[in-house]
C-alpha positions in Angstrom: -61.2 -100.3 -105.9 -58.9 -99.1 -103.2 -55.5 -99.4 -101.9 -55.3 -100.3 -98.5 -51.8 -100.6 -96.3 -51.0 -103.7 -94.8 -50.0 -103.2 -91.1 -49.3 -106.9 -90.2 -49.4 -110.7 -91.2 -49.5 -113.3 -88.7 -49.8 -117.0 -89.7 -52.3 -118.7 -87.2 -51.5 -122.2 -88.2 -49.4 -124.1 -91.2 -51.9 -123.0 -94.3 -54.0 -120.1 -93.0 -52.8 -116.2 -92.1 -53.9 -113.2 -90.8 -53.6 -110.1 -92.7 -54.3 -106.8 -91.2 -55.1 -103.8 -92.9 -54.3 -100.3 -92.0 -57.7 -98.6 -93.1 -60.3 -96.4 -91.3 -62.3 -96.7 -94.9 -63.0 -100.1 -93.4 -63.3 -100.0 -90.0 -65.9 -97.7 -90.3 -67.9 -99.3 -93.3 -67.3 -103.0 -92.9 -70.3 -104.9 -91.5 -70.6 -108.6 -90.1 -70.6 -111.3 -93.2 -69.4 -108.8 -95.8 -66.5 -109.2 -98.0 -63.9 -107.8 -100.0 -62.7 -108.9 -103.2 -58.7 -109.0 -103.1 -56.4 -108.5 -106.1 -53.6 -111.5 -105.2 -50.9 -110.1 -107.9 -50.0 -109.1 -111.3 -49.0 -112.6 -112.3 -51.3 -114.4 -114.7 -51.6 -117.5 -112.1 -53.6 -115.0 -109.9 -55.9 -113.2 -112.8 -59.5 -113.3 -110.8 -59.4 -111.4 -107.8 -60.5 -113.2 -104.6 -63.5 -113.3 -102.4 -62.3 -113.0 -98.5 -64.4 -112.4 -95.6 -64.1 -109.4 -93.2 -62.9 -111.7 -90.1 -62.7 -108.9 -87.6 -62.1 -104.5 -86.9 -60.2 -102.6 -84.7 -61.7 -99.4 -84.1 -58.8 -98.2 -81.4 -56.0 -99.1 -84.4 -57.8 -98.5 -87.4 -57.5 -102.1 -88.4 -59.5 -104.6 -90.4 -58.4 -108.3 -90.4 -59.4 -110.8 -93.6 -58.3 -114.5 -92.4 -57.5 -116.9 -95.4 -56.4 -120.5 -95.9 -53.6 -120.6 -98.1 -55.0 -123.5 -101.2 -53.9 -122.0 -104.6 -51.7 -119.8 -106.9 -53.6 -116.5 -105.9 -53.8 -117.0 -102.0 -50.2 -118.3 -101.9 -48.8 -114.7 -103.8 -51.3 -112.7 -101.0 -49.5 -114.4 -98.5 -46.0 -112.9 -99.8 -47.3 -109.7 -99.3 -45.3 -107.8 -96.6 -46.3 -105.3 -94.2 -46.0 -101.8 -95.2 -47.0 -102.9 -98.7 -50.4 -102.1 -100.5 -53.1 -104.6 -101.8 -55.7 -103.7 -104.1 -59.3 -104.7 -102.7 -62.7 -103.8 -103.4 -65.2 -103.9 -100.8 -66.8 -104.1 -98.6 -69.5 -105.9 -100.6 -72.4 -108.0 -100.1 -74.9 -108.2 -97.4 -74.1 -108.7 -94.2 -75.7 -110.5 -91.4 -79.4 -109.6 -90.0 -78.6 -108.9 -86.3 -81.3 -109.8 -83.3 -82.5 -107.4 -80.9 -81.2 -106.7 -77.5 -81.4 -108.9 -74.9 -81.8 -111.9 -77.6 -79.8 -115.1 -78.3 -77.6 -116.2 -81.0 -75.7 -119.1 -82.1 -72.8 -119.3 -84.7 -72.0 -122.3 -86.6 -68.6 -122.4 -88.2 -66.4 -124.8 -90.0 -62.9 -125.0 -90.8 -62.2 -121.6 -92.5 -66.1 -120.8 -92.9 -66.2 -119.6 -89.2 -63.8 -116.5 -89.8 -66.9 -113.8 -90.3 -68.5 -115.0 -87.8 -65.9 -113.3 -85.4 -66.7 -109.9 -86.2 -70.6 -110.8 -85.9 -69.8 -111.8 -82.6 -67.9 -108.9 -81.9 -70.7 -106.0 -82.9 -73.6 -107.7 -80.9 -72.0 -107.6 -77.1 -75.7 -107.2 -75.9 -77.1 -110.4 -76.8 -76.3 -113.8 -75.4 -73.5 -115.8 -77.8 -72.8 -119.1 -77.9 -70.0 -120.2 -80.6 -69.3 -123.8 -82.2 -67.0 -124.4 -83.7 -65.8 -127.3 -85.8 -62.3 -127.9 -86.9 -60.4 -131.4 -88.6 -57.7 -131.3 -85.9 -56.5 -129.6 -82.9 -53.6 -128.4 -85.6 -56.2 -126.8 -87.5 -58.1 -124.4 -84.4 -57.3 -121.4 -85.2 -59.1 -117.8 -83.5 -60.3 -119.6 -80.2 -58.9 -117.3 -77.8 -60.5 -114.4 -80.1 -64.1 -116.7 -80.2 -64.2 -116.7 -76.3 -63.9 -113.4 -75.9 -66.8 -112.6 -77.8 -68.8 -115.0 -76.6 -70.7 -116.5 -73.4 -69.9 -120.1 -73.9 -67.4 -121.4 -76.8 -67.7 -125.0 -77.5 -65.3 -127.1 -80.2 -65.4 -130.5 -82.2 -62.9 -132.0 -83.5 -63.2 -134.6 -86.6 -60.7 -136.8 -84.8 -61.0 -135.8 -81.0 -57.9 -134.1 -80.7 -59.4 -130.7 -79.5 -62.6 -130.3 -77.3 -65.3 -132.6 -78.4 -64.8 -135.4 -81.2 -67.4 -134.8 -84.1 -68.6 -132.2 -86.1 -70.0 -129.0 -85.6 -73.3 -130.2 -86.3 -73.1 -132.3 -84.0 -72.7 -129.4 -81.3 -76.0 -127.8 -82.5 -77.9 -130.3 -82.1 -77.0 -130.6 -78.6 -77.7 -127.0 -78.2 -81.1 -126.8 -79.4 -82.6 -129.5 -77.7 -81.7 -127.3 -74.6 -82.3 -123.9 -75.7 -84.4 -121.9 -79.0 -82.2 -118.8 -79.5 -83.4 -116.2 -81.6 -81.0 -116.7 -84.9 -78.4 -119.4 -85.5 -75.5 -118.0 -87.8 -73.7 -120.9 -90.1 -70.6 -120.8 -92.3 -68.7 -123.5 -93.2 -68.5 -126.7 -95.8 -71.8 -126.6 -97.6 -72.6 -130.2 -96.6 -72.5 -128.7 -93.4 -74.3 -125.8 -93.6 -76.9 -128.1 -95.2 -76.9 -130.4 -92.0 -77.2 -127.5 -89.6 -80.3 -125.9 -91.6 -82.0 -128.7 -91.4 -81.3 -129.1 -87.7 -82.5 -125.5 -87.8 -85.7 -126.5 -89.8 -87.0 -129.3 -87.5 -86.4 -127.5 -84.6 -88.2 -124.2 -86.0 -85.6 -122.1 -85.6 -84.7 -119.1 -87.7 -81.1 -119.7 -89.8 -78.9 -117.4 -91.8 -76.2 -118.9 -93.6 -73.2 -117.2 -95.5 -72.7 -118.8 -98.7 -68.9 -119.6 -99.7 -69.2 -119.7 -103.8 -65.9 -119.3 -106.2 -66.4 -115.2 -108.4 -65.5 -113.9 -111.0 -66.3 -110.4 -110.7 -67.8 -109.8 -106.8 -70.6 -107.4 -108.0 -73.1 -109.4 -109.9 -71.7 -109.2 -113.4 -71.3 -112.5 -114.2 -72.5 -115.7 -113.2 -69.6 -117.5 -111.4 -71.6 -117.5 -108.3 -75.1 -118.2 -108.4 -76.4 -120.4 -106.4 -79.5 -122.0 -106.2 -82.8 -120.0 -104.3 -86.4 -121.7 -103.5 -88.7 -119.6 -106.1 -92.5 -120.7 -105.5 -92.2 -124.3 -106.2 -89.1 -124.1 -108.0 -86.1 -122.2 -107.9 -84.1 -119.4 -109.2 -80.0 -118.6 -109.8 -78.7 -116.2 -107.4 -75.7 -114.0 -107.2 -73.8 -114.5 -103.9 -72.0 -112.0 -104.3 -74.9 -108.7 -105.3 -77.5 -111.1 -103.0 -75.3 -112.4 -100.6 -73.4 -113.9 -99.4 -75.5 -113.9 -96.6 -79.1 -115.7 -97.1 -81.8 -117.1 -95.0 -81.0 -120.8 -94.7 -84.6 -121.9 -95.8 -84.3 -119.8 -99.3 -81.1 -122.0 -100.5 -81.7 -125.1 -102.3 -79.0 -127.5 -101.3 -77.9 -130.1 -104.0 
């Protein structure tokens, strides 16, 4: 557990903020798709810490941003926090990302508030070819696209009711995309119906997938069993911890219900 400054908070649209932490602890330690586990308050409405992303770093300020969608007791104290103030977080945990070689392709899938570590993937791999899609409920909902085309070759949105970029779904995007081209790794996080869309897209046309897995914790290092999710075993399955095995999986291995 650690104590790390907040040096700003930003609000990127009505429900979701940006909080950025003073810490060259995490700038130097955080990887793409890991996590940290944030202590909202001392109030007993916020007991459980909560799971947040690592959304991006700033190596030149000695920042690290977590992104989160204000939808609860804990996340509304955390966004109460000020700058200057301290939060308690531990992290950064969980696996992160499996990166493709040089000269490669990717693709990132987000939705909604799922596409936040997807950023910072982006960010660390300026020697492969990026494509981001994106897919948000409304234009009042896009948050991070000026941040998402700067880290990428070709930035594409949809819109659930056509009021930014492309009407549709993020999906939908994909699908496009790899009837025209077989990158090396596609990179998904979002709703899980929609993470279990685009891995089947994925699937038919045989292309690797990794998916970060979005699960409610109780802990954050595999003590309990608030996260598992379910993982192909043989012809079966297993329970997994998101949190000690994760969050980030091969799509194939996760058995969506």
């Amino acid at each position: 557990m650690h104590l790390e400054q907040v040096a700003g908070m930003e609000w990127l649209s009505p429900d979701v903020i940006r909080m950025v932490l003073k810490s060259e602890r995490l700038v130097s330690s955080a990887k793409p798709g890991q996590f940290l586990n944030v202590r909202c308050g001392d109030s007993y409405r916020a007991y459980l810490r909560r799971p947040i992303s690592i959304c991006d770093v700033n190596r030149e300020s000695g920042t690290a941003d977590i992104v989160f969608q204000v939808r609860g007791a804990g996340t509304e104290l955390l966004a109460g926090v000020k700058p200057g103030e301290f939060v308690d977080v531990m992290g950064p945990l969980g696996n992160p990302f499996k990166p493709v070689q040089p000269g490669g392709s990717m693709v990132v899938v987000g939705g909604g508030i799922g596409s936040f570590p997807l950023l910072l993937l982006l960010r660390t791999m300026p020697e492969v070819r990026r494509k981001a899609l994106l897919g948000f409920r409304s234009h009042e909902a896009v948050v991070l696209e000026e941040a998402f085309a700067s880290n990428s070759e070709r930035l594409e949105i949809a819109t659930d009711d056509g009021s930014h970029g492309q009407a549709g779904f993020a999906t939908n995007l994909l699908e496009r995309c790899l009837e025209q081209e077989k990158p090396d790794c596609v990179y998904v996080c979002g709703p899980l119906p929609m993470m279990k869309a685009a891995v089947g897209i994925c699937m038919h046309h045989d292309v690797a997938v990794q998916v970060s897995m979005e699960q409610r914790m109780g802990c954050g290092v595999g003590a309990c069993l608030v996260c598992a999710c379910k993982t192909r075993d043989g012809e079966g399955f297993a329970y997994t911890h998101v949190c000690r095995e994760g969050p980030v999986f091969d799509g194939r291995e996760i058995v969506f219900d």
